[in-house]
N, C-alpha and C positions, 0 to 999 in steps of 0.2 A: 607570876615571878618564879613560886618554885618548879614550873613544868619549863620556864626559861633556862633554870638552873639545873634541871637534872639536862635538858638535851645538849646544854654546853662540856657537861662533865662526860655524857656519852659520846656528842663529839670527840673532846680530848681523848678518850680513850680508843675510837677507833684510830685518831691518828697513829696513836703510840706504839699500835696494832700494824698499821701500814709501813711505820719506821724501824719496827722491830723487823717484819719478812724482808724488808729492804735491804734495812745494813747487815744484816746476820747471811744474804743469799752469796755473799764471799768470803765466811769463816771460815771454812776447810782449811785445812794445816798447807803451809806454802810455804815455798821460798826463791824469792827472784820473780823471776815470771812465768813460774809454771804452779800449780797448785793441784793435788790430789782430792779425789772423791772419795766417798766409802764404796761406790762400786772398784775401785781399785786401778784408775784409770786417770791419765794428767794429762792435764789441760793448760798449754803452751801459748807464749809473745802474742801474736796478732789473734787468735781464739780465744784467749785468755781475755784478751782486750775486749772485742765483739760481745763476749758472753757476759762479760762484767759491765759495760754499757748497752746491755739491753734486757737488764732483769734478774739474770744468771740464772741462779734454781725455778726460781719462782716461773722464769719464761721457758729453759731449757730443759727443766730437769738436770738427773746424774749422766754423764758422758760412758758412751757404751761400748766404744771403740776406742782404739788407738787414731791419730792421726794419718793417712794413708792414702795413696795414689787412686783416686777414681774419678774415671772418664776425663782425660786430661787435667784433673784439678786434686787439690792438697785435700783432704774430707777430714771430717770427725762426727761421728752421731751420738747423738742426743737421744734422750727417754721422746722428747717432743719436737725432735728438727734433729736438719742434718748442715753443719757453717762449714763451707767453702771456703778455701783462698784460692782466689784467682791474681797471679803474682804480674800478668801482664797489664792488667786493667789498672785506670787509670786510681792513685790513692784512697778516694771513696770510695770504690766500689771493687776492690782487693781482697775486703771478706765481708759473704752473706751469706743469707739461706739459701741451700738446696731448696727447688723446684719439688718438692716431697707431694705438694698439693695435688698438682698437673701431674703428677705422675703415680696417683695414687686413686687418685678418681676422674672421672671421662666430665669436663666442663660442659654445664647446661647450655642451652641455644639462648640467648638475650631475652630480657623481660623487656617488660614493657616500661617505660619511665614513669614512677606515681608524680602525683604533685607536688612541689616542694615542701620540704619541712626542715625544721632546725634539727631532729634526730635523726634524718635519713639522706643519704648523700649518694645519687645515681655516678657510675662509674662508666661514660660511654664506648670508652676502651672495651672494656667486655660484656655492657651491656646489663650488669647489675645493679641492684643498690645493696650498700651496706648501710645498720637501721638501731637506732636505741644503744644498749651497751655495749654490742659487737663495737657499732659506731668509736663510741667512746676507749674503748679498748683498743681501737687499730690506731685512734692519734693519737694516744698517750705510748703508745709501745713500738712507733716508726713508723706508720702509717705503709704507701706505698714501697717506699724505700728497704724495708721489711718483710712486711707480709707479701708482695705483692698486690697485683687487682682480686677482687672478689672472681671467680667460675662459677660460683652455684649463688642461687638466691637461699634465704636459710630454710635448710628442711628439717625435718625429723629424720634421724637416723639411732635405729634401735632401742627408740625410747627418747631422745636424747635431741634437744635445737641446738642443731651444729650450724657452721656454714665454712666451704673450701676459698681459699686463695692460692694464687700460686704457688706460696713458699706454707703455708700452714691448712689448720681447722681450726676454726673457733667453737668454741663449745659451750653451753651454756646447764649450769651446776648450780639449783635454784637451791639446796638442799646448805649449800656452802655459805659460811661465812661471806660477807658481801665484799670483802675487796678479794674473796678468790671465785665467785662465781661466773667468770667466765676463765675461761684458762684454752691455753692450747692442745689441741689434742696429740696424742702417744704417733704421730707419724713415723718417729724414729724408729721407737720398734718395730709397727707395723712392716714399715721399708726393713729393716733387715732380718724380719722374718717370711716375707715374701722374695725377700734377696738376699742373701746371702753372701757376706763377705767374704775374703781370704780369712781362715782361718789363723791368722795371725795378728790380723785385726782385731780379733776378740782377746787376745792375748796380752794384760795389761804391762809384763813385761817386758815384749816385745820393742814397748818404743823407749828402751833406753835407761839411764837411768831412772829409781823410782824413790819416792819418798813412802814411806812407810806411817800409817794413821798410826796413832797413840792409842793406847790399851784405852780404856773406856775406865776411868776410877771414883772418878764422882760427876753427880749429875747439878746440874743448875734446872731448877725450875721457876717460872714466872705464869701466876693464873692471874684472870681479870676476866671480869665481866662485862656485857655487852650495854646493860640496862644497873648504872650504882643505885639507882634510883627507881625502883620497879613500881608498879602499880599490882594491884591484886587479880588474879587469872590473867598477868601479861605472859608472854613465852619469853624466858632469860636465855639467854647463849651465853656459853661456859665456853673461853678461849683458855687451853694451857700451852707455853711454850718449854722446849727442851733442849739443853745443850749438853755438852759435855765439859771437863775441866778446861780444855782449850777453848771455849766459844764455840766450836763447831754444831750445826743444829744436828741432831739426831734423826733418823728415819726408824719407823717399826718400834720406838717405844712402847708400852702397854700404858693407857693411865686410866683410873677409877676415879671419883668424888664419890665423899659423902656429904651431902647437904643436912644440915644441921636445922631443920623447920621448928617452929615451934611445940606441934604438935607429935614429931617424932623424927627421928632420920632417914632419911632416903639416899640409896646408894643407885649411883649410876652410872655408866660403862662407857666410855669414849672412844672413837676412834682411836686407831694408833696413829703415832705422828706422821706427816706425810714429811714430802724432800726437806721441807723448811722449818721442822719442829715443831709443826704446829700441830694439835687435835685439839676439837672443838666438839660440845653437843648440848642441845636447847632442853629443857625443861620447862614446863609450867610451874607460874609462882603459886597458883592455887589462894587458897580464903587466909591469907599470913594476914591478922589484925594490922592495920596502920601503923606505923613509928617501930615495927618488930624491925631487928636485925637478923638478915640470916646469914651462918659461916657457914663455908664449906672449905670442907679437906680435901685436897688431891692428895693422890697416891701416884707416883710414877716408878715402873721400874723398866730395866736397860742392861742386857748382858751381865745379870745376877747383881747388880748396882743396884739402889731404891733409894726416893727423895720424895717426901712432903712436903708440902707448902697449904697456903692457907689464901681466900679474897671471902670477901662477905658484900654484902648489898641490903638497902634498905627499904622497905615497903612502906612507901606516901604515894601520894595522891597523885 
């Protein structure tokens, strides 16, 4: 009963987890139908739409360009894609991904089809299968209509299980929080460091009017744990979230904990936040006697701003 009761409570919390990177991935400061990033760059009508029903931060990244004429189509790039309007095409299919995939890596020759399974799905279009969480990742975030077909079967590239599609990489970040460890990879960049836009492209003032972000004046924090319910020598994950006065999440935060154990404190060091606010990092719970509580203090600071906050968790069985 109580190992029923702590996995419902870690349930609950990774949901909370999920709901927060979700509704927070369209806080940036806005108005009408265009809305500003901290890279300094606004994201308009039918882009604004696409980007906001497909994830927004969390699937694109910050916007890196202005909106702008290439190869007969309307563009904007992305830290991880580049969204098209194509204004002749019929309403569905009026804005999507740039082809960054196909155009960034040379597609593999067709594998061979394995035997069926419920995590892996042969694509005879191009001859691959996509497999496990990639799987799961490409029909929960548009599937074909989206990503396109798979080009490569998954390989390792520089350390790293990726796998191409037409419009994206999948990537696999085993290291990460579970609902961000697969994510898309930085195609955007890539393509416009191997390409090169009009230099006015890159010029956030270029397209127009601009809305200006808010001074940064105080910070929101929200910490929570991975495990309320820990067992002794379990590994805990430390998730902190970071906003600013208007809700927008923060990028490049600094945050510390100090874990408050029983038998002394331990301080340790987090990542800084990524696009979505978020930084996270695991610890061992170590020999903490049964029924102990342990507190811990986050520290966050942001553009000479700083905010503490507090989660704890309990060692049973």
């Amino acid at each position: 009963m109580k190992k029923a009761i702590a996995w419902s409570v870690t349930l609950f919390l990774n949901l909370v987890i999920i709901f927060a990177v979700v509704s927070r991935a369209s806080s940036q400061s806005s108005s009408g139908d265009e809305r500003v990033f901290p890279t300094g760059f606004v994201v308009r009508g039918e882009f604004l739409n696409f980007f906001d029903q497909h994830g927004g931060i969390e699937t694109f990244g910050y916007p890196l360009t202005v909106s702008f004429k290439e190869g007969g189509a309307l563009v904007q790039y992305f830290q991880r894609g580049r969204i098209e309007l194509h204004p002749e095409d019929p309403p569905q299919q009026r804005v999507v991904m740039g082809p960054l995939g196909e155009l960034l890596t040379t597609p593999e020759p067709p594998a061979a089809e394995l035997a069926p399974h419920p995590d892996r799905r042969f694509f005879p279009e191009t001859g691959h299968t996509v497999a496990s969480a990639f799987l799961h990742y490409f029909d929960e975030r548009g599937g074909i209509d989206f990503f396109g077909y798979p080009i490569t079967e998954m390989v390792v590239e520089n350390g790293r299980i990726v796998q191409y599609f037409e419009r994206a990489r999948l990537e696999w970040h085993p290291d990460n929080p579970r609902i961000l460890r697969v994510q898309l990879g930085r195609l955007g960049e890539i393509c416009l460091d191997q390409f090169p836009p009009p230099q006015e492209a890159l010029d956030p003032s270029s397209s127009g009017s601009r809305i200006v972000l808010p001074e940064v004046t105080s910070l929101n924090v929200t910490a929570s744990v991975s495990h309320p319910f820990a067992g002794q020598n379990q590994l805990q994950m430390l998730y902190v979230f970071v906003y600013d006065q208007t809700g927008t999440q923060l990028f490049g935060a600094k945050v510390s904990a100090v874990i408050h154990f029983p038998d002394g404190d331990r301080q340790i060091a987090l990542t800084e936040t990524n696009e979505s606010g978020l930084s996270w990092q695991s610890f061992d719970v170590g020999q903490v006697p049964v029924g102990e509580t342990v507190s811990i203090e986050v520290r966050v600071s942001y553009a000479g701003v700083e905010r503490t906050t507090q989660t704890s968790f309990l060692v049973w069985l």
